[in-house]
N, C-alpha and C positions, 0 to 999 in steps of 0.2 A: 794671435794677439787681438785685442779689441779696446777699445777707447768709446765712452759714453759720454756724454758733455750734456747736464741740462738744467735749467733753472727756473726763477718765480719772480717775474715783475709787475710791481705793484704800484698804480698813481690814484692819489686821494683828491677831488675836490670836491668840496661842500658848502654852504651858506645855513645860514641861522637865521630865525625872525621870532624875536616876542614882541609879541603884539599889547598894545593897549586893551584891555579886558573889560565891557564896560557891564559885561553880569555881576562882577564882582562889588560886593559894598564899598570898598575904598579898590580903586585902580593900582593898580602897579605905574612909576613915577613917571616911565619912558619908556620908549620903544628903543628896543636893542636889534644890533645885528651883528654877527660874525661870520668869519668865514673862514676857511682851512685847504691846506693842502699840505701832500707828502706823497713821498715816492718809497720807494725798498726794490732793491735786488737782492737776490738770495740763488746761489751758485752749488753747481755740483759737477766733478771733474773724476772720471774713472779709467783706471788702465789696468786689464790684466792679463795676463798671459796664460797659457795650458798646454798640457805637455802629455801624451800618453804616449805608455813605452807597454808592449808585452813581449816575455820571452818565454818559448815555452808553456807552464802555466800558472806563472806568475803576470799579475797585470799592475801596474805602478802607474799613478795621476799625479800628474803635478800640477799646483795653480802659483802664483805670485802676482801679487798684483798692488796697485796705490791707491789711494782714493781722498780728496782735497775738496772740502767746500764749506759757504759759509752760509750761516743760517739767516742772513740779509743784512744789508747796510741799505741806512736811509738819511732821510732828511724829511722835515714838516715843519710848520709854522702856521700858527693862528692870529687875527687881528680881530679884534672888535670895540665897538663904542656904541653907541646911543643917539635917536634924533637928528636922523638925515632930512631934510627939507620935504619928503617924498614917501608915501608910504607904499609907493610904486613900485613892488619888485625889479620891473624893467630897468628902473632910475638909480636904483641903491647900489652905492660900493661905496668904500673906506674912505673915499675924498671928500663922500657928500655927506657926512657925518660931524654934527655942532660937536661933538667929543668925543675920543678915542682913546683906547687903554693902552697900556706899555704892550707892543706885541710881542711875543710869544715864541719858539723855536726851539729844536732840540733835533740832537743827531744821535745815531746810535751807527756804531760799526761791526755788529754783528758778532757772533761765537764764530772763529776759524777751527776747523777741525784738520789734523792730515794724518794717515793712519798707513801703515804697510804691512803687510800679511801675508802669508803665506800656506797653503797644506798639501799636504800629501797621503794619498788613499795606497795601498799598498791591500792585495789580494793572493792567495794562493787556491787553485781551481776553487773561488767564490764558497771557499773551506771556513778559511782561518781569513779575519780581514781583518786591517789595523787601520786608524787616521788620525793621523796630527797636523793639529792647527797653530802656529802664533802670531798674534798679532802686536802692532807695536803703534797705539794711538797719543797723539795729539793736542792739547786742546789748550788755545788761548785763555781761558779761564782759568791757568794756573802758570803759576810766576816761574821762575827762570829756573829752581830748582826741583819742580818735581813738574813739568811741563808733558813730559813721556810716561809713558805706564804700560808695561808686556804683561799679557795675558795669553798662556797658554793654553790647551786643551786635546784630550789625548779621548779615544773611544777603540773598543776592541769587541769583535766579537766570532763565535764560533755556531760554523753552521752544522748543529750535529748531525740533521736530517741526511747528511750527504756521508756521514761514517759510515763504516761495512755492517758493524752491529743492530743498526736501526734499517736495515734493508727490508729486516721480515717484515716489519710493523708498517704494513700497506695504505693504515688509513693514517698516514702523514704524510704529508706531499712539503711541507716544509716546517723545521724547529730551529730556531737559530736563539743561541743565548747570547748579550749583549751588555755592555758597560762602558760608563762616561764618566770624564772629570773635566771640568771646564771652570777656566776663571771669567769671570765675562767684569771689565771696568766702565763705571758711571762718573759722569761730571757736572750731572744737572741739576745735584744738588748745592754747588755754587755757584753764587753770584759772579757775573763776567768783571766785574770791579775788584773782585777782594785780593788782589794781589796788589792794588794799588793805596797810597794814601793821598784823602783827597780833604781837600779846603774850602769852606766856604764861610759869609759873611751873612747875618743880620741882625739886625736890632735887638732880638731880645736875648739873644745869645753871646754877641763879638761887636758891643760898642761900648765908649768911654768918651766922655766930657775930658778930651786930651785937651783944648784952649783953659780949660776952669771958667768956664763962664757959666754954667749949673742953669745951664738953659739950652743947651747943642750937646746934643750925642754922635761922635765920627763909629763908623760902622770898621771892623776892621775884619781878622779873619778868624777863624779855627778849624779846628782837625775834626773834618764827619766822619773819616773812615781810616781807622788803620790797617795799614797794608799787610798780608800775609802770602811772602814769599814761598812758605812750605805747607801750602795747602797740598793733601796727596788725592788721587783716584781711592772712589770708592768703588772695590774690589769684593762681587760676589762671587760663591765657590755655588756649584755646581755638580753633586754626586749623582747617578744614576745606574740600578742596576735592574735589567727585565730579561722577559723572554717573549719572540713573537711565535707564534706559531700557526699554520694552513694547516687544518685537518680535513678528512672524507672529502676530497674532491675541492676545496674549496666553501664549501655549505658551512664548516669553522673558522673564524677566523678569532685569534686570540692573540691580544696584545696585554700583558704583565708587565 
């Protein structure tokens, strides 16, 4: 068994300065400053297990395993305003500032993934070989009813070079014919929102003169985002059919 645990932490801070311009024909009004900061963590948690068994000369792999992480949660927030007393970087923060803007903030909680899987390699003297994979992934990006999505995938193939009829044929040292079917599922192409519906308020969209006084507008709400509980995985397929082949010693080598 084996367990991996690893992550990405991220802390942001910075400052801003526009300056007075005085090459400029007309100046810019003021001197501005801001400044920012934000953090993210972003996790990864793996467990998986393996398992060989031979009897004879048949050889069987087993794997099982989990895997759980998030592609980071954070926080940040900006402030700024204009015409601090001082154009003294040393002297400048947010308190020494004649004006200030409304500050700023925003959190995000990240895409959760958690995924479980499984395969098994199965051999007969490295003749005949089969492997099946399924997986069964995850993904907070999608609402309560299609939240899961299993993806299968099967691969088989046969090593001729190793029949009794191809004994004669000396300048092949390996031919193996081979074939895949795989589902492989995607969720990147939605938004981590759209299972939700979401509300918001401003002026030029969600206000009304509720007193009648045709001189006050109250700001109220509406709908930005309707929610879609039956968003599914996008589900590519996956065919393949070749052949590898080692000829003369090795000096060929040929993949189809």
């Amino acid at each position: 068994m084996r367990t991996s645990i690893g992550g990405t932490y991220n802390n942001v801070f910075g400052r801003g300065y526009s300056r007075w311009q005085y090459e400029n024909s007309e100046n810019n009004s003021a001197f501005g400053f801001s400044q920012f900061q934000s953090y993210s963590l972003a996790w990864t948690v793996t467990n998986t297990a393996n398992y060989k068994l031979k009897f004879g000369e048949h050889n069987i792999e087993l794997l099982a395993g989990q895997e759980a992480l998030n592609t980071g949660a954070g926080w940040g927030s900006s402030q700024s305003g204009i015409n601090p007393f001082s154009w003294d970087p040393n002297y400048i923060d947010i308190t020494k500032l004649a004006s200030t803007n409304q500050p700023q903030s925003s959190q995000t909680k990240g895409v959760n993934f958690s995924s479980y899987f499984g395969n098994v390699k199965y051999s007969f003297k490295e003749k005949y070989i089969l492997g099946l994979v399924i997986r069964r992934d995850g993904s907070s990006r999608f609402g309560k009813n299609n939240r899961y999505g299993v993806f299968p995938a099967a691969s088989v193939a046969w090593r001729i070079s190793s029949e009794n009829f191809m004994q004669s044929l000396s300048f092949v040292n390996d031919l193996k014919i081979r074939g895949g079917y795989g589902a492989m599922g995607n969720s990147n192409n939605v938004n981590p929102l759209n299972q939700y519906s979401l509300y918001g308020g401003d002026v030029g969209n969600s206000s009304y003169d509720i007193t009648g006084s045709n001189s006050k507008a109250t700001t109220g709400f509406y709908r930005t985002r309707i929610g879609n509980d039956n968003a599914k995985w996008e589900t590519s397929i996956t065919k393949n059919i070749g052949i590898d082949g080692l000829f003369f010693g090795g000096k060929l080598d040929v993949v189809v």
